[in-house]
C-alpha positions as CSV (number, residue, x, y, z in Angstrom):
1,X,69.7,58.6,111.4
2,X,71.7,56.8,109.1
3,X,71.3,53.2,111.0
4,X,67.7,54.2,110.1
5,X,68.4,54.9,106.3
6,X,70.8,51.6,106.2
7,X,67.2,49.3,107.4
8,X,64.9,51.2,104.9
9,X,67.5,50.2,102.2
10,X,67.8,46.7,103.3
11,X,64.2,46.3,103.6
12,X,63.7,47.4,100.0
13,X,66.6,44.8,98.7
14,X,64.2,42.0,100.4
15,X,61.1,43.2,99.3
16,X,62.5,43.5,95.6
17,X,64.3,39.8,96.0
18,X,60.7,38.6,96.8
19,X,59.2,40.0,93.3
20,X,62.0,38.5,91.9
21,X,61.0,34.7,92.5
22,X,57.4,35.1,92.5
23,X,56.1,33.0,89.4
24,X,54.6,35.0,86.8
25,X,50.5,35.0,86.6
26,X,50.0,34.0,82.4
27,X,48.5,36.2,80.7
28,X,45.2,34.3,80.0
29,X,44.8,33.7,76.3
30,X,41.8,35.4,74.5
31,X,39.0,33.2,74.0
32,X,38.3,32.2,70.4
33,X,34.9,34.0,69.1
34,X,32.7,31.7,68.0
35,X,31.8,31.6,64.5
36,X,28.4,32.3,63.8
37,X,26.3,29.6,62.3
38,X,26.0,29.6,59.0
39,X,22.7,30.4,58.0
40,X,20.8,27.6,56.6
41,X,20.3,27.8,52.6
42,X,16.8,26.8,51.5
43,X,17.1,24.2,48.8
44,X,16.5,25.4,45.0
45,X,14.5,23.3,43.2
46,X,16.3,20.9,41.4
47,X,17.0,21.6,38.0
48,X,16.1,19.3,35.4
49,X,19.2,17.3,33.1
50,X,19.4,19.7,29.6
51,X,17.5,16.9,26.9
52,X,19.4,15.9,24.5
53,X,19.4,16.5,21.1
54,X,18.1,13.3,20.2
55,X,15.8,12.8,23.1
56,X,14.0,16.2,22.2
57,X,13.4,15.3,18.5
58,X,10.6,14.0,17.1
59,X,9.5,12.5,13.7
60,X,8.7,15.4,11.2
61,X,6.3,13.6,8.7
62,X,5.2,15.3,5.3
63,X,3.5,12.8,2.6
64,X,4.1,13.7,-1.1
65,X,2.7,12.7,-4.2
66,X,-0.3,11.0,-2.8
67,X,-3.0,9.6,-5.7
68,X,-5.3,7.6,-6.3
69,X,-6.0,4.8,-8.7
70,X,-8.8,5.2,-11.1
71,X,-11.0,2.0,-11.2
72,X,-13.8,0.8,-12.6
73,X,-17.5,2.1,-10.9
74,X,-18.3,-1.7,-10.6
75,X,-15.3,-2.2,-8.6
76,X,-15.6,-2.6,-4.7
77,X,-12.1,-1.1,-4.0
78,X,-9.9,1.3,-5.0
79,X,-5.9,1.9,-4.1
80,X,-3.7,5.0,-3.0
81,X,-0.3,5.8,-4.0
82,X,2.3,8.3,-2.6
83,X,5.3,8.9,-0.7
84,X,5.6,9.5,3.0
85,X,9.0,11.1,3.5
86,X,10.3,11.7,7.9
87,X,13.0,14.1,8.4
88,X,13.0,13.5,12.1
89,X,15.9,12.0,13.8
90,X,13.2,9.2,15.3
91,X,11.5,6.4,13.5
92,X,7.4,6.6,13.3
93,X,4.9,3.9,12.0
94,X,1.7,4.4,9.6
95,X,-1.1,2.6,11.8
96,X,-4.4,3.2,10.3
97,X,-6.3,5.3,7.8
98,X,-9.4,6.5,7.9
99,X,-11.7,8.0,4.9
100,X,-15.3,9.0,4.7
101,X,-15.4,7.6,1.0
102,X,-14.1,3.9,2.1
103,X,-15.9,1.9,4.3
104,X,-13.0,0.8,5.7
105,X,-9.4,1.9,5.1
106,X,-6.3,-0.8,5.1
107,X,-2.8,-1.2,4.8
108,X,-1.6,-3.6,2.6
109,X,0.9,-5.2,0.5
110,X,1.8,-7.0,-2.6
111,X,3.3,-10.4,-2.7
112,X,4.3,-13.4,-5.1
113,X,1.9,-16.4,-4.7
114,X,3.1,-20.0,-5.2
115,X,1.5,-20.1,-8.2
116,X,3.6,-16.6,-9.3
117,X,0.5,-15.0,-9.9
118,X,0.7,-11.8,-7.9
119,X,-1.7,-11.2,-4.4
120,X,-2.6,-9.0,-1.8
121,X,-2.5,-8.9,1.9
122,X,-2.2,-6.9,5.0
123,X,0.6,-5.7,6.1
124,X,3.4,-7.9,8.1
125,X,2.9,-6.0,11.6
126,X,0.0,-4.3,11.0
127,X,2.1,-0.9,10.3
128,X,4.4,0.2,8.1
129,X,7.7,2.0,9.4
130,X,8.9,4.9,8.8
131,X,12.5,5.7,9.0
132,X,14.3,8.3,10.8
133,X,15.8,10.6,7.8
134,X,14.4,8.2,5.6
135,X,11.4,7.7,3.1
136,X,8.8,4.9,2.3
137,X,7.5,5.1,-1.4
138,X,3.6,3.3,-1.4
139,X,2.9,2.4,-5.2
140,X,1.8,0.0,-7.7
141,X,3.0,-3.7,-6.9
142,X,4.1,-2.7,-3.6
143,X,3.5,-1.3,-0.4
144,X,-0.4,0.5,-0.5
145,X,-3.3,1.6,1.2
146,X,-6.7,0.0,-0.2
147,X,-9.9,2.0,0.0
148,X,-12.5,-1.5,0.9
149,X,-16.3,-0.5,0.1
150,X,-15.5,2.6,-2.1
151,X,-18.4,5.4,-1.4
152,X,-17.4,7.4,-4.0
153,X,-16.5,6.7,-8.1
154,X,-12.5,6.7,-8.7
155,X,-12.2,8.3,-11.7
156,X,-9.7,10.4,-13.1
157,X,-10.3,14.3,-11.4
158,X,-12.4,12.8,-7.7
159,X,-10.9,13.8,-4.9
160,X,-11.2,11.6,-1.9
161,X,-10.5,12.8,1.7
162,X,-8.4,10.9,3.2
163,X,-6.7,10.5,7.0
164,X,-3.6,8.8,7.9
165,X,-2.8,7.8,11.8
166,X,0.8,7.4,12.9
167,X,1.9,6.1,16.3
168,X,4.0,9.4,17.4
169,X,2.8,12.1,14.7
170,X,-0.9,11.8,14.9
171,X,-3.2,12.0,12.4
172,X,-2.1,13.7,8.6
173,X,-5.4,14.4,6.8
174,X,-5.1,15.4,3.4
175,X,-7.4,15.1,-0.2
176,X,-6.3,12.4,-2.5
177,X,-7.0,13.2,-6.5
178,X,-8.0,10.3,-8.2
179,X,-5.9,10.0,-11.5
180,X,-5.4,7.5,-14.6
181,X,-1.6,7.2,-14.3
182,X,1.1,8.4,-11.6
183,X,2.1,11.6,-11.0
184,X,5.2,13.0,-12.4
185,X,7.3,12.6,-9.4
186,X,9.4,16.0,-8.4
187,X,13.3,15.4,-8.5
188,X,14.9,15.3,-4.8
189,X,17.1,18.2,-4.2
190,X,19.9,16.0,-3.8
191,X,22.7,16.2,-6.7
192,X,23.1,13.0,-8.3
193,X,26.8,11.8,-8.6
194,X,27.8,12.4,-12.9
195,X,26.4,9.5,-14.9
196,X,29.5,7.9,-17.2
197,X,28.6,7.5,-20.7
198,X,27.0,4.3,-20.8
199,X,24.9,5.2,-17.5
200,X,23.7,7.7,-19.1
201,X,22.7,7.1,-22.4
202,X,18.5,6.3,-22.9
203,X,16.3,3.5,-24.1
204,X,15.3,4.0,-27.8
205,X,11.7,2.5,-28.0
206,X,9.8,2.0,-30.8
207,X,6.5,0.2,-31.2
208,X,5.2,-1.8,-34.4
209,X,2.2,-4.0,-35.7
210,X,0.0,-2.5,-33.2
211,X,-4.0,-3.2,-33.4
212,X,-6.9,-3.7,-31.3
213,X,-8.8,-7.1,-31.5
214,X,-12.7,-6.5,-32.8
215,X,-15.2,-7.5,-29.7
216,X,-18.8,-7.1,-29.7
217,X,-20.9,-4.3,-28.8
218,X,-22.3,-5.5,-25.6
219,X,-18.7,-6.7,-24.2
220,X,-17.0,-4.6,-21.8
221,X,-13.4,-5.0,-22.4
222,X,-11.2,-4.6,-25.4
223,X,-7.8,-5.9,-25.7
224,X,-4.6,-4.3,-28.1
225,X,-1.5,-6.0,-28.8
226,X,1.8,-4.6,-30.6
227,X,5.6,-5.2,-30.5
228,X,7.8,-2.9,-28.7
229,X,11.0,-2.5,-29.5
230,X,14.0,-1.0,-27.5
231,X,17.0,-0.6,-29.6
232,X,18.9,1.6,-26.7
233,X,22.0,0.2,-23.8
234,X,19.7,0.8,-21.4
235,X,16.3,-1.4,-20.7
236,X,12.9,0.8,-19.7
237,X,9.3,-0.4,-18.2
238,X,6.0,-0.5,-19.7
239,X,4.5,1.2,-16.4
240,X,1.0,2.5,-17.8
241,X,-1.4,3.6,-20.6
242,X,-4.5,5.8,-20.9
243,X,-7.0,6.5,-23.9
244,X,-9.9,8.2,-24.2
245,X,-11.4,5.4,-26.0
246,X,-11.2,3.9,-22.1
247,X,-12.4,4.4,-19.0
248,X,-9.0,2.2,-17.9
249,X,-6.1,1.4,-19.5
250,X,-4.3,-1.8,-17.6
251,X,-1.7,-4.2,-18.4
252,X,-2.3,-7.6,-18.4
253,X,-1.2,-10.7,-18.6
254,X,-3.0,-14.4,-20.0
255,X,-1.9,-17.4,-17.5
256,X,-3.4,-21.1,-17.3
257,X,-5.8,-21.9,-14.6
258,X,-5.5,-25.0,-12.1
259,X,-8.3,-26.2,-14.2
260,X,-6.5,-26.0,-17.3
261,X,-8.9,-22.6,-18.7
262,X,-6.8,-19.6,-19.5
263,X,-7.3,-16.6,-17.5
264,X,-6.2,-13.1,-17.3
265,X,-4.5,-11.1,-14.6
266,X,-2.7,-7.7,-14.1
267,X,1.0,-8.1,-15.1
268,X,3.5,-9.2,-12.3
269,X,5.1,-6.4,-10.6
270,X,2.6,-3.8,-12.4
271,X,4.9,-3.4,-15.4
272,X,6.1,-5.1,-18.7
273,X,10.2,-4.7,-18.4
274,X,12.0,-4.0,-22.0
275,X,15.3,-5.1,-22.3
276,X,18.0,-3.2,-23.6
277,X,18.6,-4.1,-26.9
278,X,15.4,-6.1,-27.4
279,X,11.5,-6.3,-27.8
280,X,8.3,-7.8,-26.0
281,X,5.8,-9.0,-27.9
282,X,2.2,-8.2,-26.5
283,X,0.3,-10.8,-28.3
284,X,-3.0,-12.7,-28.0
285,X,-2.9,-15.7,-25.2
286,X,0.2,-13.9,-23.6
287,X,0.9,-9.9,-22.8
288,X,-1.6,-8.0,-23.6
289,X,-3.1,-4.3,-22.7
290,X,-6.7,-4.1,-21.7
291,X,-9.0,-1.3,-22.6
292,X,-11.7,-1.7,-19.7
293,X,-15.0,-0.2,-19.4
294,X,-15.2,0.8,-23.7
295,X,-16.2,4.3,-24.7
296,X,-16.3,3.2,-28.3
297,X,-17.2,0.0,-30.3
298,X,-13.9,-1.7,-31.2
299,X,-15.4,-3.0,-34.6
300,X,-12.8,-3.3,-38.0
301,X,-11.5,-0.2,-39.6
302,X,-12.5,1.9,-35.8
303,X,-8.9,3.5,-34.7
304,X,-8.4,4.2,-30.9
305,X,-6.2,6.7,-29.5
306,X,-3.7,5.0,-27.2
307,X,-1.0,6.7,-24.8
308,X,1.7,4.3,-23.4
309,X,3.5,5.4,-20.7
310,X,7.0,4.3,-20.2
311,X,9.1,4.8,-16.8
312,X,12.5,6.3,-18.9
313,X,11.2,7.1,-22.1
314,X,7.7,8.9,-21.2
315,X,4.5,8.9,-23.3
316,X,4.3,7.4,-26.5
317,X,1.4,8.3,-28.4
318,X,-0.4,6.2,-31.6
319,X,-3.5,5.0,-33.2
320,X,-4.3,1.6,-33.4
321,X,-6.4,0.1,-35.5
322,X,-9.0,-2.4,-34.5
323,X,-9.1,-5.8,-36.7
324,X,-10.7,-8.8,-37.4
325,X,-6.9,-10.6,-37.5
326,X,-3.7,-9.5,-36.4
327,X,-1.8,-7.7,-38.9
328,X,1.1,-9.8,-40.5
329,X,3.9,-9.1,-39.1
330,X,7.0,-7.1,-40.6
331,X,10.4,-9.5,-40.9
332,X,12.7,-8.1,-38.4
333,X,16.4,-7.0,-39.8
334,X,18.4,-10.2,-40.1
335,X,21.6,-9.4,-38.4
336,X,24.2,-10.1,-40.0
């Protein structure tokens, strides 16, 4: 019995010598779970770049002051006048005009001839620009639009209708009132910096010896003369007149002719400049202001009402008295 308990405990020692040696099995490592696949996105349409600020903007064109220049019925043109003002941050360009009391409507411009007599012509370009933030004033002896083959009368109260084409704004329509003289303009809002003294200080004008030269019946035209005087530190313009003795008041000017005639022409630069502290003398065979289209005989002892309108000073109004002669003139002050 106990040889057979001595073999059962030997046979157990072997058995657990054997486990012993045996090589482990590995565990087998746990298989990674595969990810799902992400799930594909559909595209979103693209989205356009945010515009700039100056990209997006466009001109912003308003016209101011427009008018138009009275003119004689015989006349074949007439001229408009006015201000065309972009407070856009991009440039445009006035193209064309269109009007139905013009045959046809133009752009021009006034320019020195050799001769220094002053002309016009169309526009350099064929357009006139317009400035981003800026301005471009049209006016007498400058830049203007001309009315060819007028349809209707310009006289003082007509109102023409009138279209203006620009290359990004389109077409401005508006009605232009036909006047004797320019509007008043209206004063920017902008502050002007202080004037020192002598800045600010006025022309002093005064005007003496005027009379109107006696013409017959049957003529047309009349002509006045006068001296004006400015005795102020700063110089003014002669810029217009008006009378109701006139269908048209102009300014003019006598010059000599190629062929050695004298001939008369609308003063250079549309105005008659008076210096500070001096006098023009509007005389016969040199300045002179013409009464065109006569509404009453300029015979001797007649007196004509006569508004001259100055670019500082305003409207100075007088009677002047037509004569056979010019009145002698009064000895200025000798200085001393």
């Amino acid at each position: 019995m106990f040889k057979r308990f001595l073999g059962l405990v030997a046979i157990l020692i072997v058995l657990g010598l054997l486990a012993a040696c045996a090589s482990p099995t590995p565990t087998p490592a746990p298989s990674p779970t595969p990810k799902p696949a992400a799930p594909t996105s559909v595209a979103s349409p693209t989205k356009p770049a945010a515009l700039t600020p100056a990209a997006s903007s466009a001109p912003q064109i308003t016209i101011e002051g427009a008018w138009g220049r009275q003119s004689p019925k015989m006349a074949a043109a007439g001229a408009f006048y006015m201000t065309i003002r972009n407070t856009g941050a991009v440039a445009d360009k006035l193209i064309a005009g269109k009007s139905a009391g013009c045959g046809t409507v133009e752009l021009h411009e006034s320019y020195k001839m050799p001769d220094g007599t002053m002309g016009m012509r169309l526009v350099t370009g064929g357009a006139i620009e317009i400035p981003a933030n800026g301005q471009v004033e049209l006016k007498v002896g400058g830049l203007h639009i001309m009315c060819i083959d007028k349809k209707v009368e310009f006289k003082a109260g007509v109102k023409v209708p009138l279209t203006l084409v620009f290359e990004k704004s389109g077409e401005k329509t508006l009605e232009v009132e036909i006047r004797e003289l320019a509007p008043t303009p209206v004063a920017s809002p902008t502050k002007p910096a202080a004037l020192t003294p002598a800045a600010s200080s006025a022309p002093q004008i005064t005007i003496e010896g005027a009379w109107g030269r006696q013409s017959p019946k049957m003529a047309a035209a009349g002509a006045f003369y006068m001296t004006i005087r400015n005795t102020g530190a700063v110089a003014d313009k002669l810029i217009a007149g008006k009378s109701a003795g006139c269908g048209t008041v102009e300014l003019h000017e006598s010059y000599k002719m190629p062929d050695g005639t004298m001939g008369m022409r609308l003063v250079t630069g549309g105005a008659i400049e008076i210096p500070a502290n001096g006098q023009v003398e509007l005389k016969v065979g040199g300045l002179h202001i013409m009464c065109i289209d006569k509404k009453v005989e300029f015979k001797a002892g007649v007196k004509v009402p006569l508004t001259l309108v100055f670019e500082k000073s305003g409207e100075k109004t007088l009677e002047v008295e037509i004569r056979e002669l010019a009145p002698t003139p009064v000895a200025s002050p000798t200085p001393k």
